[in-house]
N, C-alpha and C positions, 0 to 999 in steps of 0.2 A: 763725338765727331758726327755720327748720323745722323745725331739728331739739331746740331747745330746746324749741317748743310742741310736737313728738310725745312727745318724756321725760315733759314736765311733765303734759300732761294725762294719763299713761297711769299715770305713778307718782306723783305730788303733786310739790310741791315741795321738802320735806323728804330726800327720796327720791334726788333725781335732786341729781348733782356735776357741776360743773365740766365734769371730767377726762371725763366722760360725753360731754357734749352736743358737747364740743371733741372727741372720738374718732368720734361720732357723723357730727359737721360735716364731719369730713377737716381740722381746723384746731390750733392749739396752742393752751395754755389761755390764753399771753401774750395774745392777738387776743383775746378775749371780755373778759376784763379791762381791756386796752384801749378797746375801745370801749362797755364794759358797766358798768366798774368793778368788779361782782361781780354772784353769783346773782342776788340781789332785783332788782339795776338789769335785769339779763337778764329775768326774770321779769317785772318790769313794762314790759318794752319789748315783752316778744310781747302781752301783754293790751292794750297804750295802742294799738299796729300795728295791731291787730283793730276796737277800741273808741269811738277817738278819730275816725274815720271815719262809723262808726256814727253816734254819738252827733253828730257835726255837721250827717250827712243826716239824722236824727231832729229836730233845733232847726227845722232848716230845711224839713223836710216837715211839722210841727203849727206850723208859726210863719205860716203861709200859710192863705187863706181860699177856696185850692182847694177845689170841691165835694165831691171825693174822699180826704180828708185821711187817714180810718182805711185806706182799702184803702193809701195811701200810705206810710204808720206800718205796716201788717201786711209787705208786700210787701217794705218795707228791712230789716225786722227775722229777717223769718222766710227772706229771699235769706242773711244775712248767717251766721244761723244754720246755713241748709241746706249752705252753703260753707264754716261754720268748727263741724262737729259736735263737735270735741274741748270749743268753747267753754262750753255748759250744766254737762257735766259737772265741770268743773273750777272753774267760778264757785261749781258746787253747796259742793263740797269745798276753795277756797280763800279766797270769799268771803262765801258766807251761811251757810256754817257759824260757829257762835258762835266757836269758836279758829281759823277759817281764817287760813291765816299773810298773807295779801292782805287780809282784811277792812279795815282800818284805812286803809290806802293806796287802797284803791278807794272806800271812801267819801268821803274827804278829794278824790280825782280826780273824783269825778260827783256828790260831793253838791248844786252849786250848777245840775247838770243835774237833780235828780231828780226835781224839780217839773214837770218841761216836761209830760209827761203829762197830771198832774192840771191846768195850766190849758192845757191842749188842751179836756180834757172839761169844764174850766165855760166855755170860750169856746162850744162846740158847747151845751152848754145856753144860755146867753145869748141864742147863734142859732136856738134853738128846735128843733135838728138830734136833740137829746139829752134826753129827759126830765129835767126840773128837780129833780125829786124823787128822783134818783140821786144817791149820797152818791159826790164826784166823787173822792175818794182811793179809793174802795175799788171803783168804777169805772175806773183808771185798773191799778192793782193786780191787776183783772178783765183788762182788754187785756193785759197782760204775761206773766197769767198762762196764757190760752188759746194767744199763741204762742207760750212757750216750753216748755212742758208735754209738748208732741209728739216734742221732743229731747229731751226729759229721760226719758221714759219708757223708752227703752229704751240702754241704751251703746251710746257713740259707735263706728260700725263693726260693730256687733251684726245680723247680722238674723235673729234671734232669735224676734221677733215678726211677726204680720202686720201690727203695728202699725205697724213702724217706716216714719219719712218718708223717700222715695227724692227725688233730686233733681227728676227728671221727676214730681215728685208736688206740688211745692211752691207753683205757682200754684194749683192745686187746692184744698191748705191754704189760703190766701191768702182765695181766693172764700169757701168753707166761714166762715170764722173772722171775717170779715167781715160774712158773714149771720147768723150766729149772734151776736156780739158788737150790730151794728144791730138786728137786729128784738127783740131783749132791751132795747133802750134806747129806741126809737122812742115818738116822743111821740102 
């Protein structure tokens, strides 16, 4: 798996064989096959490994009437991030690109998750938590966009920039994106 999600994020998917990831591993291509079936199964088993975790502690941190729900949502999101930086860049280029070869699969895998957000943000308005007069998709759209933005700006492994997010910098982010996201919403 490590070495399938170092190929893939670094060359796509199209990119990166088999005979690769299996030379890569120390393994033969029969084992990946095996327990893979092929590429795509490969390919969506390092993205589901990463996601499907993610996406469970996300149900279950906006699913609660904890007082602290956003720093909860930033904190898992942007931990998950800081520890899987290959991930923005490859979601960019496999799955919100119009022809990414994942698009179709990753929606069909989290569409029935992609709401969780937006009725986070009209339960918090309901609660008075979140100005009512914030249009709660595009609020919601807003949260995702302020953490994952930080990874996205610069490639993964890059530092390149002074901008880029170092791990020891990540609570930091967290605090930040949290005030910035609440006092922009505060009723």
């Amino acid at each position: 798996m490590e070495a399938a999600r170092s190929l893939f994020a670094r060359q796509g998917f199209d990119a990166v064989s088999i005979r690769a990831v299996a030379q890569m591993a120390g393994v033969n291509t029969a084992m990946i096959h095996y327990y893979f079936g092929n590429k795509q199964g490969l390919y969506e088993a390092v993205l589901s490994g990463t996601l499907d975790p993610l996406i469970q502690e996300l149900g279950d941190a906006l699913a609660t009437d904890a007082p602290t729900p956003v720093r909860r949502f930033l904190s898992l999101y942007i931990h998950t991030l800081g520890a899987n930086p290959w991930l923005p860049p490859l979601l960019l280029r496999e799955v919100l690109s119009e022809d990414g070869r994942l698009r179709g699969w990753f929606l069909q895998q989290f569409e029935s998750k992609a709401g969780l957000i937006t009725r986070f943000v009209q339960r918090e308005q309901t609660a008075g938590r979140m100005r009512p007069d914030a249009d709660a998709t595009f609020t919601a759209l807003s949260l995702l966009s302020l953490a994952v933005f930080p990874f996205v700006a610069t490639p993964a492994g890059s530092d390149a920039a002074a901008m880029r997010v170092r791990k020891e910098q990540l609570d930091r982010l967290v605090d930040h994106t949290e005030r910035l996201f609440l006092d922009g919403l505060s009723t």
